[in-house]
N, C-alpha and C positions, 0 to 999 in steps of 0.2 A: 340297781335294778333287782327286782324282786324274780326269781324264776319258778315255776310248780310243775312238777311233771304231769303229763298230758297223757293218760292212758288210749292208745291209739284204735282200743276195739273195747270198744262202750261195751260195760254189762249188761245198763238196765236198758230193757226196750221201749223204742219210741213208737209212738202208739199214732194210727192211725182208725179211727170210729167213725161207721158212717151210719146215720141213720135215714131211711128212707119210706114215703109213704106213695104207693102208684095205685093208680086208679087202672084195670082195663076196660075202654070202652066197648059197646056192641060190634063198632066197627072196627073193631081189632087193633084201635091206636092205644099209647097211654101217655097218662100225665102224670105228674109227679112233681114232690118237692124232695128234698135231701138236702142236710145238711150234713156235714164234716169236719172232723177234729184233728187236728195234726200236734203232735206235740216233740219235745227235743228236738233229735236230730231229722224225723221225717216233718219237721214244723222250717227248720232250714233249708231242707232240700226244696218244702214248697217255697220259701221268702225267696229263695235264690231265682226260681222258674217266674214268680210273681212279678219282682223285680226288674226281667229281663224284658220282660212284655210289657204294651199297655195293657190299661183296664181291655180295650175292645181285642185285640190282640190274645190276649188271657182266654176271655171267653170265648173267641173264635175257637181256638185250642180247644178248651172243651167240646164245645160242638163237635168239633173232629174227630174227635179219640174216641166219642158215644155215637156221632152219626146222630144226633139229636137233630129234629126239625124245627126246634124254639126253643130258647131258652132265657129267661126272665125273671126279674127282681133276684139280681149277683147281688149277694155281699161278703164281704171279706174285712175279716178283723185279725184285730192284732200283728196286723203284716209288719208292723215296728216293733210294738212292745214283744220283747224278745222272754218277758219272764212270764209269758200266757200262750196258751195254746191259739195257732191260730185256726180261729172258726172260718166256713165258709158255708155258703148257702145260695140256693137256686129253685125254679122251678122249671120244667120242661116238659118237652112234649118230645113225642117220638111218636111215628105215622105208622112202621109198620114193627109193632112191637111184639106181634104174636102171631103164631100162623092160624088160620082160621081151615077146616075141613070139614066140609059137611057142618053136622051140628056139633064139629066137638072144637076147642080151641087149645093149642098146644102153646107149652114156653117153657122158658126154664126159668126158675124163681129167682134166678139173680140178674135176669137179663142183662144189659150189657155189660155188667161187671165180671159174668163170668168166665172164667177162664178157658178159652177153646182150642189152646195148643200147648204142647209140652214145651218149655224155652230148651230144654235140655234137649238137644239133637243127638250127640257123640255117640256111638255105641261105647266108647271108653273114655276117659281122661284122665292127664299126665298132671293138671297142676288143681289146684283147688280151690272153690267155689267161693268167689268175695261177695258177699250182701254190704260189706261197708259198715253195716252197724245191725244188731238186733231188732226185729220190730213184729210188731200186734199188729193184727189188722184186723179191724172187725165190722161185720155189715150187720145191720138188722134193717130188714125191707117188710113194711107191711103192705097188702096188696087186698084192693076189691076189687071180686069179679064182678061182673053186669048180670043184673036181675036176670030170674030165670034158667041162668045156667046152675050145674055146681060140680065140685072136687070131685071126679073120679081116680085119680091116679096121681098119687105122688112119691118122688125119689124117697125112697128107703134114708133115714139118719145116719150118720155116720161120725166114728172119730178115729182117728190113727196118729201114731205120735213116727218120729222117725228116731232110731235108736242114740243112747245117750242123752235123750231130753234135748236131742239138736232142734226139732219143731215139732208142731204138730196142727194138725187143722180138722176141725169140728163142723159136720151140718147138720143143722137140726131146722124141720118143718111141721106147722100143724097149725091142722083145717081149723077155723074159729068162725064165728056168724058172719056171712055174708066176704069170707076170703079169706087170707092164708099170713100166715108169720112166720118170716125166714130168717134163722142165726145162721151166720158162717164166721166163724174164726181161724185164721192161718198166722201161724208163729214159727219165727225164726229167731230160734234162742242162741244164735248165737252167730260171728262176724263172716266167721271162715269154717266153709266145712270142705276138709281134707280130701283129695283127690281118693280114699282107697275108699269113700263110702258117698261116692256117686253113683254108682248103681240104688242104691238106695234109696237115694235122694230123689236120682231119675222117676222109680217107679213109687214115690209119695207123691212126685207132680200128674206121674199119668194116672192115678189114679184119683188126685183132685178132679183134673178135666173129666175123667167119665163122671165124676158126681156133678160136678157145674154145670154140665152137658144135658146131663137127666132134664126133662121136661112132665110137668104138672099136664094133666087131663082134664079137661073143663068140660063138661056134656051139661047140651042145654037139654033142658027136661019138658 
């Protein structure tokens, strides 16, 4: 028998891509497609959840995690062939997708993608952080607003990296005809980050949330 060593905390990052286009409507619902890229080890972690469930079972999941109110035309590829990234793809709706005020309408540009709590609770920690494997995550959301409103107020860009090139996460937004284009990138370069630069780590996630958190200003004119 033939034996290879197994290096146990992958370098290269497995990449997770999503791209999405939503509509908001007048009555404050949205719809939307997105599609999804999983690739290496974040394309086994999906095979494995895939796997576990049925097809209906799968996209119930979904539903749940978004709190979507419909979701339609699922497809998923490559769930076998193991040397391609597996795609997935949807459409959806969501009822109360934006808060509505007067004439102005609030959200935040990554709706329910984004992140609204810190996972790091501890004020300290004794052992250090396992991500299990390196990974990219990347979203791009393109969004139309409904005639007659427009952009008044949006989150400030932002990039920050966490020290040593351990991660780092990127937002970037801008107003374009008739609605908005959203980049966010969050990287975790790396498997395990060491108990003595959790404080660190803590205040690169609370400071994600307050940027995911920020909400867009829509004023109908």
């Amino acid at each position: 028998g033939r034996f290879r060593k197994i290096n146990l905390y992958p370098e290269k990052a497995s990449q997770y891509n999503t791209i999405m286009s939503v509509t908001i409507n007048e009555d404050g619902s949205l719809n939307g497609k997105q599609t999804s890229s999983y690739s290496d080890l974040a394309a086994m972690a999906y095979r494995k959840k895939a796997n576990d469930y049925s097809k209906d079972e799968y996209i119930e999941s979904i539903i749940n995690d978004y709190a979507f109110d419909d979701l339609t035309d699922f497809e998923s590829e490559n769930t076998k062939d193991l040397s391609k990234p597996v795609m997935e793809s949807y459409n959806f709706e969501y009822e109360d997708g934006v808060d509505m005020v007067g004439n102005e309408i609030y959200f935040s540009p990554l709706f329910f993608y984004k992140l609204v709590e810190n996972p790091f609770k501890l004020e300290e920690r004794t052992y250090p952080v396992n991500y299990s494997y390196p990974s990219s995550r990347k979203k791009i959301i393109n969004i139309k607003i409904p005639e007659g409103y427009q952009v008044t107020s949006t989150p400030q860009p932002v990039r920050m990296s966490l020290p040593d090139q351990m991660g780092s996460f990127m937002f970037n937004i801008s107003v374009v005809e008739g609605g908005l284009n959203v980049m966010s990138t969050f990287d975790i370069n790396t498997a395990i980050i060491p108990a003595y630069k959790y404080a660190e780590l803590k205040e690169f996630y609370n400071q994600r949330v307050l940027k995911e958190t920020e909400k867009v200003v829509l004023t109908k004119m």
